[in-house]
N, C-alpha and C positions, 0 to 999 in steps of 0.2 A: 641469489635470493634464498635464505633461510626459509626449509619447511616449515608448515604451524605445527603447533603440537599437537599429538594423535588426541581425537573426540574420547577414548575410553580407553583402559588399561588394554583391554582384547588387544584392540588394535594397534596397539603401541608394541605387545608382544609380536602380533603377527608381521609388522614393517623389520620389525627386529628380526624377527626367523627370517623373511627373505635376505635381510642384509646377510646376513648371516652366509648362507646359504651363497650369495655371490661374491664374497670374500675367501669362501673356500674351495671355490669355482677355479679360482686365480687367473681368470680370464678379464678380469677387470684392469684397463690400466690404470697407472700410477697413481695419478690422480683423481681419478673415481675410488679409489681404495679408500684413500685419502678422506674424502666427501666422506662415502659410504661410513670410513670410523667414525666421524666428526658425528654422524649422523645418529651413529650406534649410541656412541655413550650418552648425547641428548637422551634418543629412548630408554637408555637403560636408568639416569639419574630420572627421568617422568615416570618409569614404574618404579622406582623405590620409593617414590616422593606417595605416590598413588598407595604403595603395601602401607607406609612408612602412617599413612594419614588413616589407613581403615584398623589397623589396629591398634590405635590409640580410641579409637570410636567403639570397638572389642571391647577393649578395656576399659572404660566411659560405660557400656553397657553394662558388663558383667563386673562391673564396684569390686565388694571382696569375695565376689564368688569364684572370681578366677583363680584358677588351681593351676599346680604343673602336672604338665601331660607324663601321665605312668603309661605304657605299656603292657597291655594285656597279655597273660598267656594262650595259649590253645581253651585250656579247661577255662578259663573265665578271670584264673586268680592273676593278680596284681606280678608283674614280673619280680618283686621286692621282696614276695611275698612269699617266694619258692624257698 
């Protein structure tokens, strides 16, 4: 039986860290490996889907105010700027 999908991004990260975490265990048999990826790359395509949908709502928000991200120096100025 297929698990449901995680209730919120958190939690979809943190089922991922454990998988994670018992795949590099390598205590898992074959088959549980197996599962455990299957299982993986569901959460990992539900948080792209999750990134994938809030920054389109970023961008929906911030119209044409959205700029690219510059890098600051130490003293304040623009890294471009040096």
């Amino acid at each position: 039986m297929a698990k449901s999908a995680p209730k919120t991004f958190e939690a979809a990260l943190e089922e991922l860290e454990k998988l994670v975490d018992s795949l590099e265990s390598g205590e898992l048999p074959l088959a549980d490996s197996l599962a455990a990826y299957k299982r993986g790359a569901e959460l990992l395509k539900y948080a792209q889907a999750e990134l994938a949908q809030v920054e389109q709502q970023v961008k929906v928000l911030e119209g044409d105010v959205l700029k690219p991200f510059v890098l600051s120096g130490a003293n304040g100025a623009n890294a471009t700027d040096e």
